[in-house]
C-alpha positions in Angstrom: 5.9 53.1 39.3 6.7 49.4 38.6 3.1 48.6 39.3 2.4 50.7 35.4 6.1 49.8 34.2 5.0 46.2 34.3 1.3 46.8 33.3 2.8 48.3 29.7 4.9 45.4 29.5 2.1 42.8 30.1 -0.2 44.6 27.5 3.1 44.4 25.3 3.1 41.0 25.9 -0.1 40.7 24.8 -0.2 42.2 21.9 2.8 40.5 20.4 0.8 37.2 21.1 -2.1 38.2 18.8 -0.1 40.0 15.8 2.5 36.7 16.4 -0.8 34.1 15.8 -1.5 36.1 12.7 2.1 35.5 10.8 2.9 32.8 11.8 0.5 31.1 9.6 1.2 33.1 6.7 4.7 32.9 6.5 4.5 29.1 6.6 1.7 28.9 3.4 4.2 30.8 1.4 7.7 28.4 2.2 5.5 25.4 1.4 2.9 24.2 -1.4 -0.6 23.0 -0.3 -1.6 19.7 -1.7 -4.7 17.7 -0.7 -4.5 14.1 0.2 -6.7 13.2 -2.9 -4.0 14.2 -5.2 -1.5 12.7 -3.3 -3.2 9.2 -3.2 -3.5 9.8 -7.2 0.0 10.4 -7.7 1.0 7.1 -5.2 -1.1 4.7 -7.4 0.6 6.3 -10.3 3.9 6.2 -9.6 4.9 4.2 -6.4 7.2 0.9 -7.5 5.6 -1.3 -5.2 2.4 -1.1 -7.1 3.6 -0.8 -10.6 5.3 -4.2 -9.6 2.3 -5.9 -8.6 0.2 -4.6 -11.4 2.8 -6.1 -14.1 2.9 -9.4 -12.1 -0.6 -9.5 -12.5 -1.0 -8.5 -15.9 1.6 -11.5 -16.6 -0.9 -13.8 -14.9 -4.0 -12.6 -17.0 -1.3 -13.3 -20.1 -1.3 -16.9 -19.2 -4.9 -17.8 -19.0 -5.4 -17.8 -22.6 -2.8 -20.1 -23.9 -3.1 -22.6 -21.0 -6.7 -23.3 -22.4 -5.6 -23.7 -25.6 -5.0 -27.1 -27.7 -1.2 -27.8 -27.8 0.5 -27.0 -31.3 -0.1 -29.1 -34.3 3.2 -31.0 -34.9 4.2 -31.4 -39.1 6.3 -33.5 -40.2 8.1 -34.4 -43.7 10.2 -37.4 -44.6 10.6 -39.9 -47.5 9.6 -43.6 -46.7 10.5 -46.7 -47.8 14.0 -45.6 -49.9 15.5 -48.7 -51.3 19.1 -49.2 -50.7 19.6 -48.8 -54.7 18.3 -45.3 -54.5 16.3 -45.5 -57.1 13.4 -43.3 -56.2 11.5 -44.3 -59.7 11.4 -48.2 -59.7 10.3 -49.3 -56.1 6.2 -48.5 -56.1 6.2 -48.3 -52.1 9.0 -45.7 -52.3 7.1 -42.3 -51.3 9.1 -38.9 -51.5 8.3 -36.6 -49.6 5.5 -37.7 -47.4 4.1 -35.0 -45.3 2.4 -35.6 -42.0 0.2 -33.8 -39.8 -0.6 -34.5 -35.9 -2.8 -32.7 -33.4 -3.2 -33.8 -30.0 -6.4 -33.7 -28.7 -6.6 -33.4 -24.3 -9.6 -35.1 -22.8 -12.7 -33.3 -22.2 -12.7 -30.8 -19.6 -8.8 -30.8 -19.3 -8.0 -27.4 -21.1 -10.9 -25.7 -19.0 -9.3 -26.9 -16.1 -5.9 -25.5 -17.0 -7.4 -22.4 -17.8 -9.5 -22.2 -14.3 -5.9 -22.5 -13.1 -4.6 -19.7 -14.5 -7.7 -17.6 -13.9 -7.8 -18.5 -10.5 -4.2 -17.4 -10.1 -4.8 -14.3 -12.0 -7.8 -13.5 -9.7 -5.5 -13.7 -6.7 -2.6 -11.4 -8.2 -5.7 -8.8 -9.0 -6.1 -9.3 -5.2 -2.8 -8.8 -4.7 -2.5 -5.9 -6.5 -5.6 -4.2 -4.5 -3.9 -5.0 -1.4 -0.3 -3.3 -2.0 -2.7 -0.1 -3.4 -4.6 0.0 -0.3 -1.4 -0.3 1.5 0.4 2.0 -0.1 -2.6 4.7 0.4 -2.5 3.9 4.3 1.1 4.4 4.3 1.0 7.7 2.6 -2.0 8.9 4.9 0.2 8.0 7.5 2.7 10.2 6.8 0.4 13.0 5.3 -0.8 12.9 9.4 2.4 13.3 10.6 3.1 15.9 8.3 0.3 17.7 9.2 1.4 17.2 13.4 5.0 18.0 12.7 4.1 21.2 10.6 1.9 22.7 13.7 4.1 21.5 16.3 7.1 23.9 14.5 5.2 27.1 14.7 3.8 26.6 17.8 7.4 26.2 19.0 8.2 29.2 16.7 5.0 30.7 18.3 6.9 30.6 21.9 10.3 30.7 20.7 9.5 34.5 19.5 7.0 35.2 22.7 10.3 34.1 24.8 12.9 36.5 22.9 10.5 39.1 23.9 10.0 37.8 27.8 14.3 37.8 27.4 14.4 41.4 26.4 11.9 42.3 29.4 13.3 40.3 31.8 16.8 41.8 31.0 15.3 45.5 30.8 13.5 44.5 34.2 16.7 43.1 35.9 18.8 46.0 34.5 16.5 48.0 36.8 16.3 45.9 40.0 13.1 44.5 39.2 13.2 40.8 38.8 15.8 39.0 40.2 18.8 37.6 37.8 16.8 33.8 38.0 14.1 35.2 35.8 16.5 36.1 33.0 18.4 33.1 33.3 15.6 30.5 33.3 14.2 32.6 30.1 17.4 31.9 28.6 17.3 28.5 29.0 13.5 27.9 27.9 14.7 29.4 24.8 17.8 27.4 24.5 15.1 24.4 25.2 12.6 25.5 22.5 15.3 26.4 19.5 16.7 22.5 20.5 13.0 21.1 19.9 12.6 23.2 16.7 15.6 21.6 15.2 14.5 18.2 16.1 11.4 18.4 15.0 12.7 19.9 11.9 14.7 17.0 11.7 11.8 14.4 11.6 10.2 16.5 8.7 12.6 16.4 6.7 12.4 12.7 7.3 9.1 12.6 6.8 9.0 14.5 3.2 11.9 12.2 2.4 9.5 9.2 3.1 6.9 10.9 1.2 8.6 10.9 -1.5 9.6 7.7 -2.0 6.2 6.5 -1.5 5.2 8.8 -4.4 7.9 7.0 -6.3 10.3 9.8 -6.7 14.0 9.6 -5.2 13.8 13.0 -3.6 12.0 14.8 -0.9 7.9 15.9 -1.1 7.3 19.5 0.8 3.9 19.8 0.9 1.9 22.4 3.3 -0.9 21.0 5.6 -3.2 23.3 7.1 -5.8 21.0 8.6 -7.1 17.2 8.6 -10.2 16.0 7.7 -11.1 13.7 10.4 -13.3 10.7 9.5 -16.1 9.4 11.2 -15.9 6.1 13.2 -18.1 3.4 12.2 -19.1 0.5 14.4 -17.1 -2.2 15.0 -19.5 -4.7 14.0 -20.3 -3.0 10.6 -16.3 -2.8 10.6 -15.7 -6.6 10.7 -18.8 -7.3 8.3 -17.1 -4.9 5.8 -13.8 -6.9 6.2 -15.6 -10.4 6.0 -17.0 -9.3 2.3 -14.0 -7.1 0.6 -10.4 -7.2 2.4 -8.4 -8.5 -0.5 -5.8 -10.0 1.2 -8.5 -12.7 2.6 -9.8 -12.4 -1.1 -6.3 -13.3 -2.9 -5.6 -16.6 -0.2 -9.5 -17.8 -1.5 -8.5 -17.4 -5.2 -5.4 -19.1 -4.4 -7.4 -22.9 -2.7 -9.8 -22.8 -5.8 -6.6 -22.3 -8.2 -5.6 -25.3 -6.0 -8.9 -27.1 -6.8 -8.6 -26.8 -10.0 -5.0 -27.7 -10.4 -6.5 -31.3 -8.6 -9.1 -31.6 -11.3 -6.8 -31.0 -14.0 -4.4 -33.0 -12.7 -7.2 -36.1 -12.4 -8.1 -35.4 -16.0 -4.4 -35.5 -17.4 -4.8 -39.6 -16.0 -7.0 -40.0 -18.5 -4.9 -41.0 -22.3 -5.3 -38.0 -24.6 -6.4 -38.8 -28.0 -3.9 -38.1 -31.1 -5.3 -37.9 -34.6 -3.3 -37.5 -37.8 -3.3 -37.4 -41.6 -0.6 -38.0 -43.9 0.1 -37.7 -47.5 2.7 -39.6 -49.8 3.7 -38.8 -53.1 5.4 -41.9 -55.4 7.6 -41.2 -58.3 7.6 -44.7 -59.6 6.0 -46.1 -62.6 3.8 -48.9 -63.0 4.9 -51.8 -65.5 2.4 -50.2 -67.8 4.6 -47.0 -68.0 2.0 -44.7 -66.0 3.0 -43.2 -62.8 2.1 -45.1 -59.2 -0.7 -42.8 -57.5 0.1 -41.1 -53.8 -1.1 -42.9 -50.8 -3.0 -41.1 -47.8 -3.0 -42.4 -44.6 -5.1 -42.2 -41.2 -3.3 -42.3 -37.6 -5.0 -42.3 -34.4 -3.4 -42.5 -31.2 -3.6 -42.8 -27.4 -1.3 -40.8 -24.7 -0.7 -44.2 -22.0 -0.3 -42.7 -18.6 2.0 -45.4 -17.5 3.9 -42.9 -15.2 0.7 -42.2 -12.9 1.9 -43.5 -9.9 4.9 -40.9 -10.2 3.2 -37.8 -12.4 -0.1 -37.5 -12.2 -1.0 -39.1 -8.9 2.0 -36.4 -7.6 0.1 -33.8 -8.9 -3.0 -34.6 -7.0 -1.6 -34.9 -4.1 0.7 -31.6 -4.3 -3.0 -30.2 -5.2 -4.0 -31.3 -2.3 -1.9 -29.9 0.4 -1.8 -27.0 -1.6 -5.4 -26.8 -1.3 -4.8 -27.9 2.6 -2.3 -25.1 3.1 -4.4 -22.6 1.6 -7.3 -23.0 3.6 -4.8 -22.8 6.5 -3.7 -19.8 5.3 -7.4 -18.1 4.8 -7.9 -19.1 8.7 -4.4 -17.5 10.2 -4.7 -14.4 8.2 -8.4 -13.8 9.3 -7.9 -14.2 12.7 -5.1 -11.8 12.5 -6.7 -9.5 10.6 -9.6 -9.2 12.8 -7.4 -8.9 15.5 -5.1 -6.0 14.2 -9.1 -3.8 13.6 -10.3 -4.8 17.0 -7.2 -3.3 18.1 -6.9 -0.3 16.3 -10.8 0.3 16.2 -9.6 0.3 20.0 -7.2 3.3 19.4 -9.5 5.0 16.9 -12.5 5.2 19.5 -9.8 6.7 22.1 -8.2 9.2 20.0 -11.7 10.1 18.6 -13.1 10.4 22.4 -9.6 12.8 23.1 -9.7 15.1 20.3 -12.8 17.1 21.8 -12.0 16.9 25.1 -8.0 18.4 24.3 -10.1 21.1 22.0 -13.1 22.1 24.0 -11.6 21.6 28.1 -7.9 21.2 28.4 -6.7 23.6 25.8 -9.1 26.8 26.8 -8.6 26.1 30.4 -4.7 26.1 30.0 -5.8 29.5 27.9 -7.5 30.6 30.7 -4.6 29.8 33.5 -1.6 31.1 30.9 -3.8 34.3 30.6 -3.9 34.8 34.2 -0.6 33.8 34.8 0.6 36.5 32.4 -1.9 39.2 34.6 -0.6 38.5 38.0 3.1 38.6 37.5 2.6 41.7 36.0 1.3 42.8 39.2 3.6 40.6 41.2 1.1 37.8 42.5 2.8 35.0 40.6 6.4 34.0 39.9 8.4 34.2 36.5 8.8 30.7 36.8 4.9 29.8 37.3 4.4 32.0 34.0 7.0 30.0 31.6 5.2 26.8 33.1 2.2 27.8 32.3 3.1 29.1 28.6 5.0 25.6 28.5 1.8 23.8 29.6 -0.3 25.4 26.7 1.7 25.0 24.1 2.5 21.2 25.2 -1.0 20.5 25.3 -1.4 21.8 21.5 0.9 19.8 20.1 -0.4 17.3 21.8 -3.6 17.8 20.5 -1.9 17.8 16.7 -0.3 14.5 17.6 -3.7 12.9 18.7 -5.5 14.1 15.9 -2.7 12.7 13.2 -2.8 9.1 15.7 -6.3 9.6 14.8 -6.3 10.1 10.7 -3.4 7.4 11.0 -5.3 5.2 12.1 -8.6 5.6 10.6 -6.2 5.1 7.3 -5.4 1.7 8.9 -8.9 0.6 8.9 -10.0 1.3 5.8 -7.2 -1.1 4.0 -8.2 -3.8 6.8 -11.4 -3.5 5.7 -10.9 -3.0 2.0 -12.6 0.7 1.4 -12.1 1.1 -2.4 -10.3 -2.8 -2.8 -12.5 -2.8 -6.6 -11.2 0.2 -7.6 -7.8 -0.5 -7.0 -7.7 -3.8 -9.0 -7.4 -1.8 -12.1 -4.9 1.0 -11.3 -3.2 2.3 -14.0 
């Protein structure tokens, strides 16, 4: 008789496993909305505050090139010469009211193109810039998409055995009621539910942390629910193609290179502003007074040319040269510490990647089915008596703890593929233009 009582109760069991896998799934696509990461990323570069920032920064820095290769503003002047002390405007012939003057500085060859490369140069690197915090902001947000994604399957999973164990408490009771079981199986039912209900509300916890991150990185000051069903996993490339992709487009290595030649060409321009600019004017004078024949005095023009005298070299321009210089110095510093760091941050996560990518198959295709296999059984012999109550919650633990491991590998996995592609600069062009 307890040989068929427990029989109907495994097949129970059973059952309530498959109809349980069935809506689970659908009740969670209707409490949350489904959103691809594609749209995601297209909201981020729309709206996150970090990238707005840099793309007004560098839209400041294209504002300057122009007028930093322009000539510097004509200066006019009007005055009244050679006033006797009489005041009489109409008998001295030098007396000139108004004369009106005209000057225009003229910088030395090549020193306006200079000032522009400097600004150009400095533009180029806030463009960078700007590509960098987009590609930064897009690995951030995969990030979190991937942890989403983890967190979402790891609550119904726990849901999954949370409601499997409410059943196992009912049997167990019903069983122990009878003299069945003994009073340990309830109890440590009880407590794998208590343990599983505490888990769900932690991990709860961390997604609403995570939508709450989401949301700020999609520059709005509330939480994002989204719904992720599934991640598409990207292939691996070599490491070797890796680091020859990073050489040729990372834009942080990019924005330190446009920031030496900006350097450069501040030292050129500031060698060229030794050299005296050349000042030209014209002026016209018009005289009131009259000749002793009783016509009037004609106006006068007149011719200036001039000669800035760099007599402050020593302290000015030579300063320049030399802050040019270190500037140039530190720069190239700069390009070689943030190399070596960057290749060392992709050998090391190319290093995760290729283990999570080597994991994800063997968790889906050995580990998980065989803990499918041994839970299965599990379930068969204690409903025939050959295996404790105890051995059967392990083994329900053991499979459900090796799923959500398996969700946590795989997000590890997209995480860090998303880390690889802004090390390398996957889409840098495209990001120099966000709008």
């Amino acid at each position: 008789m307890f040989m068929i009582f427990s029989r109907k109760i495994s097949f129970f069991l059973t059952i309530l496993l498959t109809v349980m896998s069935g809506t689970l799934g659908a009740s969670s696509a209707c409490a949350r909305q489904k959103s691809g990461i594609d749209s995601l990323v297209a909201l981020a570069l729309k709206g996150n505050p970090e990238i707005k920032m840099a793309r007004y920064e560098s839209m400041a820095a294209q504002s300057r090139i122009g007028p930093a290769s322009r000539l510097p503003d004509p200066q006019l002047k009007v005055a009244a010469m050679n006033i006797p002390t009489s005041f009489s405007l109409t008998s001295d012939m030098m007396t000139m009211v108004p004369q009106v003057s005209l000057m225009q500085t003229l910088p030395w060859f090549g020193k306006l193109g200079a000032a522009g490369d400097v600004q150009q140069y400095s533009y180029d690197a806030s463009a960078e810039k700007l590509s960098a915090v987009a590609l930064s902001v897009v690995a951030d947000l995969k990030k979190v998409y991937g942890q989403i994604y983890s967190t979402e399957k790891s609550i119904a999973y726990l849901e999954y055995k949370k409601q499997l164990l409410q059943s196992v408490v009912k049997v167990a009771e019903q069983l122990f009621a009878v003299g069945q079981v003994p009073q340990q199986d309830v109890f440590r039912a009880t407590a794998e539910l208590t343990m599983v209900e505490s888990d769900i509300i932690t991990t709860q916890g961390m997604l609403s942390d995570l939508e709450a991150n989401l949301g700020a990185i999609l520059g709005q000051n509330s939480p994002y629910t989204i719904q992720v069903d599934s991640l598409q996993l990207p292939l691996l490339d070599s490491l070797a193609f890796l680091e020859t992709r990073l050489a040729g487009s990372n834009p942080e290595l990019k924005e330190i290179h446009n920031i030496e030649l900006a350097a450069q060409a501040k030292r050129v321009f500031a060698a060229k502003d030794a050299v005296p600019d050349l000042s030209v004017g014209v002026s016209y004078g018009y005289r009131g007074a009259l000749m002793a024949n009783g016509a009037k005095a004609s106006d006068v023009m007149s011719l200036e040319i001039g000669l800035s005298l760099p007599v402050f070299f020593g302290s000015k321009q030579q300063s320049m040269i030399d802050e040019a210089d270190f500037m140039d110095r530190a720069a190239k510093e700069q390009y070689s510490a943030a190399e070596l760091g960057l290749y060392s941050r992709l050998r090391s996560t190319f290093a995760e990647a290729y283990a999570q990518e080597k994991l994800i198959p063997l968790y889906s295709r050995e580990l998980i089915p065989q803990y499918e296999a041994t839970y299965n059984a599990s379930l068969s012999s204690y409903s025939v008596g050959r295996t404790t109550f105890a051995m059967l919650i392990d083994n329900l633990t053991m499979l459900i703890n090796t799923k959500i491991e398996l969700v946590k590998i795989e997000s590890k996995y997209f995480s860090t593929a998303a880390e690889i592609s802004k090390l390398v600069g996957e889409n840098s062009e495209n990001h120099k233009g966000v709008r």
